[in-house]
C-alpha positions in Angstrom: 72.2 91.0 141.2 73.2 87.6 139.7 70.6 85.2 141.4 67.9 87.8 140.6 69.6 88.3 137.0 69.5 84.6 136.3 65.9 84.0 137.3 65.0 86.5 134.9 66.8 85.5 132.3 65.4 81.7 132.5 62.0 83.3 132.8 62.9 84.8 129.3 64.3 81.4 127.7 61.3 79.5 129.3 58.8 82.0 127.6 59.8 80.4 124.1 59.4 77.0 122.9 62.4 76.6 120.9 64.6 77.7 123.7 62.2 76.0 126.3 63.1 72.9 124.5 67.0 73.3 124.2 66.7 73.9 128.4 64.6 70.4 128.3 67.5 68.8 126.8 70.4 69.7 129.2 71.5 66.9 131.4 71.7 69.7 134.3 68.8 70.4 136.1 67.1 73.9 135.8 68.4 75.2 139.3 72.1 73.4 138.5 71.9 75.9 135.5 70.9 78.5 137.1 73.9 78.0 139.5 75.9 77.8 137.0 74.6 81.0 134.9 75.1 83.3 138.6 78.6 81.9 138.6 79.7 83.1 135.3 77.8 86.3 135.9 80.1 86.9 139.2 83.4 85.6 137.2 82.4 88.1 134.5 82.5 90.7 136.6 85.3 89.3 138.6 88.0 90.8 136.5 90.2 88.3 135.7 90.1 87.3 132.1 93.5 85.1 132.1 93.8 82.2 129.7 92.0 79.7 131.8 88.9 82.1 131.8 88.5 82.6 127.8 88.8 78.2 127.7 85.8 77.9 130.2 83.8 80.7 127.5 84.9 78.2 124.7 83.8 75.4 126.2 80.4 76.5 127.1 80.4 78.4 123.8 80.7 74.4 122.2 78.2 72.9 124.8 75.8 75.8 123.2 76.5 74.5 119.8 76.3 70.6 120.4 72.7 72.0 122.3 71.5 73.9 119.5 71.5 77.0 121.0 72.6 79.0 118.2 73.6 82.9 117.8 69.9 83.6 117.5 69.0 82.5 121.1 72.1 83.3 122.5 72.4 86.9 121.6 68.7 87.2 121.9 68.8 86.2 125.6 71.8 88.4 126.2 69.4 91.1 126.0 67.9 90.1 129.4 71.6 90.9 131.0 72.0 93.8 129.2 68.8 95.4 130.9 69.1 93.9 133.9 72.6 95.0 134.7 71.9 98.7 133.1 69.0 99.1 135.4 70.8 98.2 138.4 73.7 100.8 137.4 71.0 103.3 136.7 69.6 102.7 140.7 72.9 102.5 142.1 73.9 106.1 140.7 70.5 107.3 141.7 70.8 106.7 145.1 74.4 108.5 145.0 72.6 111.2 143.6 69.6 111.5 145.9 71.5 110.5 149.4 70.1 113.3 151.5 72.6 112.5 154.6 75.9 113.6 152.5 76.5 109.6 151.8 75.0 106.0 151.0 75.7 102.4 151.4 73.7 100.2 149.5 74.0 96.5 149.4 76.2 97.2 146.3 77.5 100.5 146.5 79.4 102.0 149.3 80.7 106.0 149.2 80.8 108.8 151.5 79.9 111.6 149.1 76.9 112.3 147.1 77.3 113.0 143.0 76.3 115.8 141.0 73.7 115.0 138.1 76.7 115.6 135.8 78.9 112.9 137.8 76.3 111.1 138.2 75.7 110.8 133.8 79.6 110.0 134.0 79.3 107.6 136.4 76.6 105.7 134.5 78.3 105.6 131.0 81.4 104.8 133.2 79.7 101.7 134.2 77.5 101.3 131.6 80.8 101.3 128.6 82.5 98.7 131.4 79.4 96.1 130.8 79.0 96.9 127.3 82.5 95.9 126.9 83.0 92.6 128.6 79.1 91.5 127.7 80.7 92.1 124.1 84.1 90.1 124.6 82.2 87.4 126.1 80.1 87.3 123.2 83.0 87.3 120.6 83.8 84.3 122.5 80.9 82.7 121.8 80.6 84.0 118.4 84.8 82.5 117.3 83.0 79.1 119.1 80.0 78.7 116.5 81.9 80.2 114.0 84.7 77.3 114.4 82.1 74.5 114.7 80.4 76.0 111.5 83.4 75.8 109.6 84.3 72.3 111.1 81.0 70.9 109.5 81.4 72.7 106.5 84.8 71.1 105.5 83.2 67.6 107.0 80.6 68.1 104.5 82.4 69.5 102.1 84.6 66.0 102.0 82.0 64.1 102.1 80.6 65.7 98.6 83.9 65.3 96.9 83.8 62.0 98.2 80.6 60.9 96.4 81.8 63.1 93.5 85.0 60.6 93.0 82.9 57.6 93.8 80.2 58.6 91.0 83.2 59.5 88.7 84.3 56.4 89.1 80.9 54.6 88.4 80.7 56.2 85.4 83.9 55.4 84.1 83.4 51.5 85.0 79.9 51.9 83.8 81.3 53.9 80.2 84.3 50.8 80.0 81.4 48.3 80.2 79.5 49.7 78.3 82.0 50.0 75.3 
């Protein structure tokens, strides 16, 4: 469901300026983002998550900042994902549960038997907990990311004040000797 997924998604971001204009700014083309949104969906549901994998989420968690594209945009458009990839769950399971032939193959699901409506309920919080929890890891990702480069200009500016503090102090102290 990734391609279809991601055209949704941009759809979404498109639909407001402020994100419309953050998408502008990228030196990637729209469709080279798109590509590159459908690969992380796939590598997100890949399972692998080895050290390699949470540096990629970094970096694209510090492009985001350097772009703009704070926690409110980000989270915001995570909620085009989160009802994309529930309601294809929700149609997978139902065709497990309605397969009138004893069976179904689907261009994403393949099994021989057909589910009770209580397997089918498991089934669905089965894969809807999966995708809650890797959506959310993925997001605390992001989250340590802004929460780092947040911090980073804090102490920058933070320096910078006690810089000007000292140099004022000092001003005044010349200024006071003159004076005298």
């Amino acid at each position: 469901i990734a391609d279809d997924l991601v055209t949704d998604f941009y759809d979404h971001l498109e639909s407001f300026s402020e994100s419309q204009a953050i998408v502008d700014s990228s030196t990637k083309s729209v469709e080279a983002l798109k590509g590159s949104q459908a690969a992380y969906l796939r590598e997100l549901g890949a399972g692998t998550y080895g050290q390699s994998y949470f540096a990629r989420r970094a970096r694209i968690g510090k492009i985001h900042d350097m772009l703009d594209l704070g926690p409110k945009i980000y989270l915001g458009a995570y909620t085009i994902y989160y009802e994309g990839i529930l309601s294809a769950i929700a149609e997978d399971v139902k065709e497990l549960l309605a397969a009138p032939d004893g069976g179904v193959t689907t261009e994403r699901v393949t099994r021989s038997e057909t589910l009770s409506p209580a397997e089918a309920i498991e089934e669905v919080v089965d894969r809807s907990l999966s995708v809650l929890r890797l959506l959310t890891l993925d997001q605390q990702i992001a989250m340590d990311t802004y929460i780092h480069s947040y911090n980073e200009r804090l102490e920058s500016e933070l320096a910078r004040q006690q810089t000007v503090s000292s140099e004022v102090n000092a001003s005044v102290s010349e200024l006071t000797a003159v004076s005298e």
